[in-house]
MILUMBA-970392 format. One record per residue: x, y, z of N, C-alpha, C in turn. Coordinates in steps of 0.1 Angstrom, whole numbers. Layout:
// residues N
- X / Y / Z / X / Y / Z / X / Y / Z
...
//
This chain:
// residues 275
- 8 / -12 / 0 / 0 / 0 / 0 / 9 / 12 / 0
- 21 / 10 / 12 / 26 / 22 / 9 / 35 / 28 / -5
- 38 / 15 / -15 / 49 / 11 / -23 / 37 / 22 / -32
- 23 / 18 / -35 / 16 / 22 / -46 / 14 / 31 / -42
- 14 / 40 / -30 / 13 / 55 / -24 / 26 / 65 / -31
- 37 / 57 / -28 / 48 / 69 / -34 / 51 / 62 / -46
- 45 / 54 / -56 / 45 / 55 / -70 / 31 / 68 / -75
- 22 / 66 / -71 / 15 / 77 / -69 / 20 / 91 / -71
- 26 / 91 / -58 / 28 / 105 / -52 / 40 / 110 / -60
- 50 / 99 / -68 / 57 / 103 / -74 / 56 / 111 / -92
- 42 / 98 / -93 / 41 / 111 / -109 / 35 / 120 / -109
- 22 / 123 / -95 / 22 / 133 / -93 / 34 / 147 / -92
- 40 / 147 / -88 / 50 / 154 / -83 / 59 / 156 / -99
- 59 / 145 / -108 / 68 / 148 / -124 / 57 / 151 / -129
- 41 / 152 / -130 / 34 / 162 / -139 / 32 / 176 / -136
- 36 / 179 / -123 / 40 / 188 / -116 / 47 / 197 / -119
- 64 / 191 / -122 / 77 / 196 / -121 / 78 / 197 / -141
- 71 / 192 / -145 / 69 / 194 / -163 / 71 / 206 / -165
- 57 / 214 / -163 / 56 / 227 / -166 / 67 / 236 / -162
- 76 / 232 / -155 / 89 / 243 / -144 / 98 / 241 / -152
- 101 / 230 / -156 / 113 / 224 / -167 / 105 / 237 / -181
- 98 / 227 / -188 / 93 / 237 / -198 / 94 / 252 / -199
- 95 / 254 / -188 / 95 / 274 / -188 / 108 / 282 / -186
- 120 / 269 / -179 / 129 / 269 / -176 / 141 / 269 / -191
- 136 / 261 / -199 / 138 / 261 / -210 / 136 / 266 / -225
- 126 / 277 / -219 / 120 / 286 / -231 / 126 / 294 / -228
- 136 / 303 / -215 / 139 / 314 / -212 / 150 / 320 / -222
- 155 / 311 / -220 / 170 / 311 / -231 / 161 / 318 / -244
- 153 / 309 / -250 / 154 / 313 / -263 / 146 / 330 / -266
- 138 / 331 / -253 / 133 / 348 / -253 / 144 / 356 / -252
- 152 / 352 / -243 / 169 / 358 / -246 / 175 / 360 / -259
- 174 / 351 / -268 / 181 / 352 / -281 / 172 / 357 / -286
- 161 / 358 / -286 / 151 / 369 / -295 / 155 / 382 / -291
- 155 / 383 / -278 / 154 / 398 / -275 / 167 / 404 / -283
- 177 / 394 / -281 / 193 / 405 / -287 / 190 / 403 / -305
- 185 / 394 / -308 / 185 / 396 / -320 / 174 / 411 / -323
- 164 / 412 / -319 / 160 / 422 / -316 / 162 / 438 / -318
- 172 / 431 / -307 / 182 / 445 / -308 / 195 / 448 / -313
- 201 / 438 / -315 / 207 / 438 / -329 / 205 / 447 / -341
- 193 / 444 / -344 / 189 / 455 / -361 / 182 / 466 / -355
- 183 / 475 / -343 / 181 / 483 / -338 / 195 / 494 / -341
- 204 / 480 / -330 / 220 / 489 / -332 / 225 / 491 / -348
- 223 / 481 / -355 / 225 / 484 / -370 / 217 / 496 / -378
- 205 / 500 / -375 / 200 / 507 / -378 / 204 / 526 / -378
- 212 / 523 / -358 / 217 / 536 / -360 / 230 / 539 / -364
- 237 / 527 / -369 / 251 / 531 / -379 / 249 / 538 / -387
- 238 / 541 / -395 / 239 / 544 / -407 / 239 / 560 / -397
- 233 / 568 / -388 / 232 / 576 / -388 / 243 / 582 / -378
- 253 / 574 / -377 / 267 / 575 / -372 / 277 / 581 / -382
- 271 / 572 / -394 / 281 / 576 / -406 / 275 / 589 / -415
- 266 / 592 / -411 / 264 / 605 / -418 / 272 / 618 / -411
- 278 / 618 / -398 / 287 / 628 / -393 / 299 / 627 / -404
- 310 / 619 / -405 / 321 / 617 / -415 / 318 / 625 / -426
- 304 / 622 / -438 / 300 / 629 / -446 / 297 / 648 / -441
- 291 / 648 / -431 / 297 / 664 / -432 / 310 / 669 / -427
- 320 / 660 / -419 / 332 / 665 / -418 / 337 / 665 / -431
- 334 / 660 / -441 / 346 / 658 / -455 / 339 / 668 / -463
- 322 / 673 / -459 / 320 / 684 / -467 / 329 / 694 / -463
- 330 / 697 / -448 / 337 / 710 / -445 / 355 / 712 / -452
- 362 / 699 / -448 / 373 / 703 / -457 / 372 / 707 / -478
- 359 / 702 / -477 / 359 / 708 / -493 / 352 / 724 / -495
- 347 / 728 / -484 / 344 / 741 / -486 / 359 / 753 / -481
- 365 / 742 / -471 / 378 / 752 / -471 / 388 / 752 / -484
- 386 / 739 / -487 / 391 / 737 / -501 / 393 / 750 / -509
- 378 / 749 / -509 / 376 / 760 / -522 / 380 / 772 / -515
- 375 / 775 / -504 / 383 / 789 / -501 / 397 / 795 / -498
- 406 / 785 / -504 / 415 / 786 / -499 / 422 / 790 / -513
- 416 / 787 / -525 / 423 / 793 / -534 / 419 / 808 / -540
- 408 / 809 / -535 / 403 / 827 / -534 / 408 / 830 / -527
- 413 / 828 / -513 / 427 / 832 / -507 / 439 / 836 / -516
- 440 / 828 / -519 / 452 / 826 / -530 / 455 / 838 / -541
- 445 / 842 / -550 / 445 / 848 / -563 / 452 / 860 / -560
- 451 / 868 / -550 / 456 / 878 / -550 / 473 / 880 / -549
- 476 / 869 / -544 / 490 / 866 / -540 / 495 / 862 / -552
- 489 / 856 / -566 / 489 / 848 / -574 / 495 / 863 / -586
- 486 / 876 / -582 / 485 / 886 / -592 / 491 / 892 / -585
- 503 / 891 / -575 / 517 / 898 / -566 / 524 / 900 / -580
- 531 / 887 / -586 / 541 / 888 / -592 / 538 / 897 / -603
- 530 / 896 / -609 / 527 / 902 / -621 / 529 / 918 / -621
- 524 / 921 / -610 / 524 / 934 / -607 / 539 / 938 / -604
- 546 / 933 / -600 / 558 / 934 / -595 / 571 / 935 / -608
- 565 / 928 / -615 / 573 / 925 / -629 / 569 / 936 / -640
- 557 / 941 / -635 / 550 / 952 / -646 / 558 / 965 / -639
- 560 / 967 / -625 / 568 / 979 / -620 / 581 / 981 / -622
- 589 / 971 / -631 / 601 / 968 / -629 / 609 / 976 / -641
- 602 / 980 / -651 / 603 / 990 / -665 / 605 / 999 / -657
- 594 / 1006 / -650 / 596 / 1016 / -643 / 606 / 1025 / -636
- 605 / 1017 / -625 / 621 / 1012 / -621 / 638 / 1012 / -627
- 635 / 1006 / -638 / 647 / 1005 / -644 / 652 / 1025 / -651
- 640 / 1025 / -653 / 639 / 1037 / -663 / 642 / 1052 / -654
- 640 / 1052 / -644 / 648 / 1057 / -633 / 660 / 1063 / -634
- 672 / 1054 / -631 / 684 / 1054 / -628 / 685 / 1064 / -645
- 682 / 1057 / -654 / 685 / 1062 / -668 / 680 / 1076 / -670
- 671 / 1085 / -660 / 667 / 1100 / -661 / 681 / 1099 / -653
- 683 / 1096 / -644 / 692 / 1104 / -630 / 706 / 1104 / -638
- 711 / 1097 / -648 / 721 / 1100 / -656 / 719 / 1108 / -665
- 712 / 1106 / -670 / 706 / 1121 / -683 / 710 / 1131 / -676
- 704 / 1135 / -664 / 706 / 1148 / -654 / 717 / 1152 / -649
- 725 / 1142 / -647 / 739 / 1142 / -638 / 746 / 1147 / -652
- 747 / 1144 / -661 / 758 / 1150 / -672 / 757 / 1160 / -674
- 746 / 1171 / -673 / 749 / 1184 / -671 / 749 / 1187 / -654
- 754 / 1201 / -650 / 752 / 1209 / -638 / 746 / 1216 / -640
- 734 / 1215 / -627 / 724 / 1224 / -626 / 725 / 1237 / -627
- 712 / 1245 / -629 / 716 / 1260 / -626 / 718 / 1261 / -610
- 730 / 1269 / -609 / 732 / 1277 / -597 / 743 / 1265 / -588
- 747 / 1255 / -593 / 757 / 1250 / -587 / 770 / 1245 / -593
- 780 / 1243 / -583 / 797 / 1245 / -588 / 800 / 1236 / -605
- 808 / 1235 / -607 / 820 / 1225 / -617 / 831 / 1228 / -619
- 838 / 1220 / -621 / 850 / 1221 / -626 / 856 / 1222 / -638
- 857 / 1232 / -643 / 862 / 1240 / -652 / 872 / 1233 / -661
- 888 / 1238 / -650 / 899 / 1231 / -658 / 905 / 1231 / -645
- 921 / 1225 / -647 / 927 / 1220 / -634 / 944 / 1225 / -641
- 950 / 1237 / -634 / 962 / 1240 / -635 / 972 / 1235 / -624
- 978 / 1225 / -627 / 987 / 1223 / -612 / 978 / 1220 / -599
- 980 / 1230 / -591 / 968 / 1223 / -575 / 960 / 1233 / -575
- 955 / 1242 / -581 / 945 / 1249 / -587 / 935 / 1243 / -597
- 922 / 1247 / -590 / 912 / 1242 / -596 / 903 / 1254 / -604
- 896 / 1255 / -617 / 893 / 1270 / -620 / 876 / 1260 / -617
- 869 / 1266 / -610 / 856 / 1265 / -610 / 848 / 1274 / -611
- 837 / 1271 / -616 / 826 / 1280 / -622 / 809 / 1273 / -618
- 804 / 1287 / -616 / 792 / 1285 / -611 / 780 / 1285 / -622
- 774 / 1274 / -627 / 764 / 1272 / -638 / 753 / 1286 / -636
- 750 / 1291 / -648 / 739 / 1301 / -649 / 730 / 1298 / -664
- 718 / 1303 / -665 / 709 / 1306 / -672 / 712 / 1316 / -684
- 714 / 1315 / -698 / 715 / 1319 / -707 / 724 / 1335 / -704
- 741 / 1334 / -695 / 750 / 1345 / -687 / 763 / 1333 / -693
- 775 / 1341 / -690 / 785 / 1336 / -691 / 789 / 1332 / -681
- 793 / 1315 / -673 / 794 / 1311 / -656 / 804 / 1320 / -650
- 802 / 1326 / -640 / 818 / 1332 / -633 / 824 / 1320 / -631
- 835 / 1323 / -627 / 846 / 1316 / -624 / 852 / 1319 / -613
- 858 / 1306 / -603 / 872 / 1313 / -593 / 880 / 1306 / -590
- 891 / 1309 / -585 / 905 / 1298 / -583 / 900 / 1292 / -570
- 905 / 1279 / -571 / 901 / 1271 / -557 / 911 / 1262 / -553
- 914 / 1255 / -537 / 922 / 1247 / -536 / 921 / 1247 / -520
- 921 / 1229 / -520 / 921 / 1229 / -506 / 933 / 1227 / -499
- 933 / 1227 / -487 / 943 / 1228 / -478 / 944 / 1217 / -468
- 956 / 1211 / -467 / 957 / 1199 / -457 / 966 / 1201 / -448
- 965 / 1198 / -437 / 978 / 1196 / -429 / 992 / 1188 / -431
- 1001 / 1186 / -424 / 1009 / 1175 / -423 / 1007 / 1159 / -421
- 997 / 1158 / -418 / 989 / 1145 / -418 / 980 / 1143 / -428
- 981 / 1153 / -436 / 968 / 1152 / -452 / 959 / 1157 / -451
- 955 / 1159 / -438 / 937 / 1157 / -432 / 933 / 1174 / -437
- 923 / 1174 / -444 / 920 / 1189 / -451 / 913 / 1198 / -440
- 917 / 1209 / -442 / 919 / 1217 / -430 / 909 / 1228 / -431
- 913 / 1234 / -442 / 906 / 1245 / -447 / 908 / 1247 / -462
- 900 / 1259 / -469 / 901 / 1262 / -482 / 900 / 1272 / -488
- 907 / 1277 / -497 / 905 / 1291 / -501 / 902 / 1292 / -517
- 896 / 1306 / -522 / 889 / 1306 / -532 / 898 / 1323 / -535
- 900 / 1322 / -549 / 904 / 1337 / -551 / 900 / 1340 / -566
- 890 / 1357 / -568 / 892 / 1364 / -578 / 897 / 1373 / -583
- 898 / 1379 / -595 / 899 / 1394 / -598 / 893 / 1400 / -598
- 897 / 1412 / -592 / 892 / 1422 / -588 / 897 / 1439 / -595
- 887 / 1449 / -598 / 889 / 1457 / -602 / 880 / 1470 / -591
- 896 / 1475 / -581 / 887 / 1477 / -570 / 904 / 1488 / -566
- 902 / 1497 / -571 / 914 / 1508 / -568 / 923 / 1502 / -562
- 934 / 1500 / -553 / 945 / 1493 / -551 / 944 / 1473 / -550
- 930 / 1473 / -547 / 928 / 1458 / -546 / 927 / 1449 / -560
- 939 / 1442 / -564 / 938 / 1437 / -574 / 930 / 1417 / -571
- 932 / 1414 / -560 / 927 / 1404 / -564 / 920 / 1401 / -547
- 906 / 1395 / -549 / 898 / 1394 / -538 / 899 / 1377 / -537
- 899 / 1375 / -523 / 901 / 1363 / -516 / 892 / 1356 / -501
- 887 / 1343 / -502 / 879 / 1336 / -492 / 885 / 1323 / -485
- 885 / 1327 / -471 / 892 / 1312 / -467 / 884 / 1310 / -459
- 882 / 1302 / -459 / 871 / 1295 / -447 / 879 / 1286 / -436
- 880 / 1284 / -423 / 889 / 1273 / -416 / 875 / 1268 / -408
- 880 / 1260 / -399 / 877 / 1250 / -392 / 864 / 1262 / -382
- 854 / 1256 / -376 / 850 / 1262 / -365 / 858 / 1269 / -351
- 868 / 1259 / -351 / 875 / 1255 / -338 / 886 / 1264 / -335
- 884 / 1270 / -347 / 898 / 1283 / -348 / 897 / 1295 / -338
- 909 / 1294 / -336 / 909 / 1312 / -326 / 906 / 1323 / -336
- 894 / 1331 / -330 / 891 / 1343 / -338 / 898 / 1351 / -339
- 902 / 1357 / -323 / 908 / 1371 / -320 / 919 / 1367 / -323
- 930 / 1356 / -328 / 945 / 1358 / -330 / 940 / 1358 / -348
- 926 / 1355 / -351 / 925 / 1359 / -367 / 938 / 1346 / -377
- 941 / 1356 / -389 / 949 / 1340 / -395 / 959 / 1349 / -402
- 972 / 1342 / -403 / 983 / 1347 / -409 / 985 / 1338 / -425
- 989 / 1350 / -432 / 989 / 1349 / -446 / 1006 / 1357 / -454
- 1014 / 1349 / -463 / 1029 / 1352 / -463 / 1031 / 1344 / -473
- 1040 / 1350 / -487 / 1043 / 1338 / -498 / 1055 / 1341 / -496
- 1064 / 1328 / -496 / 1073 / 1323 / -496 / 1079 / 1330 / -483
- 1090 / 1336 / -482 / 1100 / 1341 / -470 / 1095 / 1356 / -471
- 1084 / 1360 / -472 / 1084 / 1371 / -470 / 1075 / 1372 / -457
- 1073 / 1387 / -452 / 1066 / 1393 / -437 / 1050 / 1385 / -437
- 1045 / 1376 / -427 / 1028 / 1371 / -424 / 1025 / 1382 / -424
- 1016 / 1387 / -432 / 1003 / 1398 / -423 / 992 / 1389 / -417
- 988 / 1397 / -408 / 974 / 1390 / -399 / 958 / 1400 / -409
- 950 / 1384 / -412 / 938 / 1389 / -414 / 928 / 1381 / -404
- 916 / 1394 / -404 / 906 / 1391 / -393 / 898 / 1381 / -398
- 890 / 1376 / -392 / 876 / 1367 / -391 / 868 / 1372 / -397
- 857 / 1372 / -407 / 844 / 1382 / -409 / 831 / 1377 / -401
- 832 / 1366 / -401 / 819 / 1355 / -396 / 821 / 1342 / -396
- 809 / 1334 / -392 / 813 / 1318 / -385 / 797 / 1316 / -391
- 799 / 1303 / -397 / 786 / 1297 / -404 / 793 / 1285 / -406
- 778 / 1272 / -405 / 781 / 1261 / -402 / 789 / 1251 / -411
- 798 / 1260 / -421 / 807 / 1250 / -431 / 819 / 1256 / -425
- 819 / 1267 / -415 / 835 / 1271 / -409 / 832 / 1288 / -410
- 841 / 1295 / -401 / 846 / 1303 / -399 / 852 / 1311 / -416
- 850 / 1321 / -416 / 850 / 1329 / -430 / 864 / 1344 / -425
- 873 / 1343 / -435 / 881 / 1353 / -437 / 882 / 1357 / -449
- 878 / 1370 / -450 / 879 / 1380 / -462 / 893 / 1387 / -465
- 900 / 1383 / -476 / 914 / 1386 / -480 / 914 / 1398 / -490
- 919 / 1409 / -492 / 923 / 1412 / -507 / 938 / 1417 / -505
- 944 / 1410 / -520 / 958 / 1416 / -520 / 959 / 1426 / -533
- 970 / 1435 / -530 / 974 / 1443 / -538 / 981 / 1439 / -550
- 980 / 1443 / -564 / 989 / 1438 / -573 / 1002 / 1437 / -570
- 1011 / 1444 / -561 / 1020 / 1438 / -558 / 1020 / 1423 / -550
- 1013 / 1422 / -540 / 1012 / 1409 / -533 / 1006 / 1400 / -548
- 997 / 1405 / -556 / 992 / 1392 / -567 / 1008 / 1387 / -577
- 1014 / 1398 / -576 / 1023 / 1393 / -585 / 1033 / 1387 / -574
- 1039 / 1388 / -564 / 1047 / 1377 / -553 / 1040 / 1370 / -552
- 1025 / 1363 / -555 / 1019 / 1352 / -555 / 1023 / 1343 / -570
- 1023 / 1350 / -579 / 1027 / 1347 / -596 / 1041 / 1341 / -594
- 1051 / 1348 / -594 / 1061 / 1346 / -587 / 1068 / 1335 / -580
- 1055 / 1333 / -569 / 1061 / 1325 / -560 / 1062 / 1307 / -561
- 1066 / 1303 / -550 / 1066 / 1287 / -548 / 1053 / 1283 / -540
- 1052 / 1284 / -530 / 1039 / 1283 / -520 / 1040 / 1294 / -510
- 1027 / 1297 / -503 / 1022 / 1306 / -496 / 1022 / 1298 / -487
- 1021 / 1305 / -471 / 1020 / 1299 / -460 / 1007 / 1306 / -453
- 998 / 1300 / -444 / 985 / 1299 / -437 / 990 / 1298 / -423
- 983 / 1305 / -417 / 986 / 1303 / -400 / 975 / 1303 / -396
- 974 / 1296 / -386 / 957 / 1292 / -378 / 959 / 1292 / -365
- 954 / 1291 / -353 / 957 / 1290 / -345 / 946 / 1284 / -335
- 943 / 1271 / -332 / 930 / 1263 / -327 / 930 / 1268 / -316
- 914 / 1274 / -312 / 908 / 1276 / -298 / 915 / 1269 / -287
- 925 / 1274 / -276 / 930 / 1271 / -263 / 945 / 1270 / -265
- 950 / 1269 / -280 / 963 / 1265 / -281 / 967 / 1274 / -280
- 984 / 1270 / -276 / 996 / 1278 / -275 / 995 / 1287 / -286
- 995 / 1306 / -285 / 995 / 1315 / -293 / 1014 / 1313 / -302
- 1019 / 1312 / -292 / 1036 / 1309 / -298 / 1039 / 1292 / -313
- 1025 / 1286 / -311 / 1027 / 1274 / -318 / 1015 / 1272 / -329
- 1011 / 1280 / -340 / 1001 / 1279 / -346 / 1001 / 1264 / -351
- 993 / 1264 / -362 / 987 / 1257 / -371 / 1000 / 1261 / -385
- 1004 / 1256 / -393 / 1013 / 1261 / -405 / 1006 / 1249 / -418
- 1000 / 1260 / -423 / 990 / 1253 / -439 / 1000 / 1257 / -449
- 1005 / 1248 / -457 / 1010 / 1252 / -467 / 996 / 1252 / -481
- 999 / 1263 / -487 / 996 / 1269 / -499 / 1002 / 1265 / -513
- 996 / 1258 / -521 / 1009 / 1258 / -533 / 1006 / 1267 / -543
- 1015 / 1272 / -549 / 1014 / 1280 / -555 / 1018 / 1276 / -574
- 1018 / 1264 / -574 / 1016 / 1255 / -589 / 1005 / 1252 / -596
- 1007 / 1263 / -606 / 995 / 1268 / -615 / 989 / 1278 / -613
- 990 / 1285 / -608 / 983 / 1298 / -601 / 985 / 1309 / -611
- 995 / 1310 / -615 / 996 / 1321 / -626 / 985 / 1319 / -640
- 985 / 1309 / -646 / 975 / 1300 / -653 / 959 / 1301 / -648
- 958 / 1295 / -644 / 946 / 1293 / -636 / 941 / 1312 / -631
- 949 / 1319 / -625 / 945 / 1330 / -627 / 940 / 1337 / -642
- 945 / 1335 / -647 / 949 / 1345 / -662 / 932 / 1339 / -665
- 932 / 1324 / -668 / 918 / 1324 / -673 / 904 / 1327 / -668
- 906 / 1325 / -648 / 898 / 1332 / -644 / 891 / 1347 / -652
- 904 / 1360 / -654 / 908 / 1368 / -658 / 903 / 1371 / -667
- 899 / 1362 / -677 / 894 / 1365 / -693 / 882 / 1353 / -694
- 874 / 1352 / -682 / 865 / 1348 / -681 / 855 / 1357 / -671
- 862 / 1370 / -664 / 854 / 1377 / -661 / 854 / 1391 / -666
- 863 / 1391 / -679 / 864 / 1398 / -688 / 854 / 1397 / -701
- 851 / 1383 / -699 / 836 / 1380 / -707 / 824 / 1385 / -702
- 822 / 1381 / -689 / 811 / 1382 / -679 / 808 / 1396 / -674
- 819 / 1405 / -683 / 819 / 1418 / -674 / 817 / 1421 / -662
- 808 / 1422 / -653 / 806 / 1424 / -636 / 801 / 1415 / -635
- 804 / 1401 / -636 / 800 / 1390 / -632 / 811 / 1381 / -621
- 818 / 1390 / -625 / 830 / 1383 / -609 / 828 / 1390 / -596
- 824 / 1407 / -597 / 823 / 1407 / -585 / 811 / 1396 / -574
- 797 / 1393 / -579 / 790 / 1385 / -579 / 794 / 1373 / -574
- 801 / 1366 / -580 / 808 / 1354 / -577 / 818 / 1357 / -560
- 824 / 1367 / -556 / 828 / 1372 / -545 / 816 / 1370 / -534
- 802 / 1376 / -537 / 791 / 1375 / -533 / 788 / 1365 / -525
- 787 / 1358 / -534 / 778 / 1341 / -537 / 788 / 1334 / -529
- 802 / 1335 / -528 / 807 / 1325 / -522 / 812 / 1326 / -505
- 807 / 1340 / -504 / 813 / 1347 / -490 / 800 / 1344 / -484
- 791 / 1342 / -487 / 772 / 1345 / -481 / 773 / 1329 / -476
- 767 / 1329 / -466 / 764 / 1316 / -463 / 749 / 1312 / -472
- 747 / 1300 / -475 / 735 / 1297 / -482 / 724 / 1296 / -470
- 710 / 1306 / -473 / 700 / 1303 / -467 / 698 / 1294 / -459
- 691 / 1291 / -449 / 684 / 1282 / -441 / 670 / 1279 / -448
- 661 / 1265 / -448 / 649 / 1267 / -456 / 639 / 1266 / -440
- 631 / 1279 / -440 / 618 / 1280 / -430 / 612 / 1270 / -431
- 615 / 1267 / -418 / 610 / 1258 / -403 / 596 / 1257 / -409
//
């Protein structure tokens, strides 16, 4: 009895335990549905992943293109630059044209006797004055000062003379002037202007002809603070002067009163231009 009790009790208990198995067993496969599921869910939003890529690659093609309208202007540099270059060239070729003559109203050089220079001042439809010129160096070379001389038709003053020295010169001891071994006279200062200190000379036809004459003239200076007993000693040459004079001479014999003028012009300091 009790054998057929728990044969009983036992298929009750496995029609029982069926359905538990059964459900136990389906779970799995609601699992693989569900991911498959979602699977073509996640595939779905790829595609809208890959549509970012397509506007990053549009944006490098709109820089693209703007980058060569960037460009054009830099592109039409050279052009321009090559088109200026006639220009340019054509330049230099006036400034030579110009340079071969001397302007109105400034120096040249004439002709060259010995260490005399005859220079002449360019004019306007006039015959140029002219005057003796020559500069002056120390014993070291170093040019010191310079003087300028014309003729003059001026009752005992046969010939008018300009020396300009250094700033740095003693005024009050003025400057000594002497050709060859003969007596220095002392001439004054006239004025100070920023190319040097100005001394106005005239010698008598006797002193012009001991200049004719002579070998070299001697210059005495005497620099601001220095020993009065130890000047400055400028030598003067006096090679070609006779020459160089004469044409002066018969170039202000052309110009009629065009030399005193030139005395003028070269003693005057040039203007300042308003500030």
């Amino acid at each position: 009895m009790i054998l057929k009790t728990s044969h009983a009790l036992l298929a009750a208990l496995a029609l029982v335990a069926g359905p538990a198995f059964a459900q136990d067993t389906e779970s799995p496969a609601t699992g693989d549905a569900a991911t498959q599921e979602s699977q073509p869910e996640a595939e779905t939003t790829q595609p809208e992943g890959e549509t970012a890529p397509a506007d990053d690659a549009a944006t490098p093609a709109d820089g693209a293109e703007a980058q060569p309208e960037a460009e054009q202007p830099e592109a039409e540099q050279p052009a321009a630059e090559d088109g200026a270059q006639p220009e340019a060239g054509a330049a230099p070729a006036e400034g030579e044209e110009a340079s071969d003559e001397p302007r109105v109203g400034s120096y040249y050089a004439r002709s060259t006797h010995g260490d005399w220079t005859v220079r002449c001042i360019r004019t306007e439809g006039e015959v140029d004055p002219c005057e003796l010129y020559q500069l002056m160096s120390d014993q070291d070379d170093n040019a010191v000062a310079e003087i300028t001389m014309i003729p003059l038709r001026n009752g005992n003053v046969a010939a008018g003379s300009t020396l300009i020295a250094p700033l740095e010169t003693d005024l009050i001891q003025g400057l000594g002037f002497g050709v060859d071994n003969s007596e220095v006279r002392g001439y004054p200062f006239s004025f100070c202007a920023p190319v040097g200190c100005v001394s106005r000379m005239g010698f008598t036809a006797e002193e012009l002809n001991a200049m004719k004459r002579g070998n070299k003239a001697v210059v005495t200076l005497l620099p601001f603070g220095a020993d009065p007993e130890d000047p400055v000693r400028l030598d003067l040459s006096l090679t070609g002067f006779t020459a160089a004079f004469a044409e002066v001479e018969k170039v202000a014999d052309e110009a009629g009163d065009a030399a005193p003028s030139v005395l003028e012009e070269s003693n005057t300091p040039a203007p300042q231009p308003a500030e």
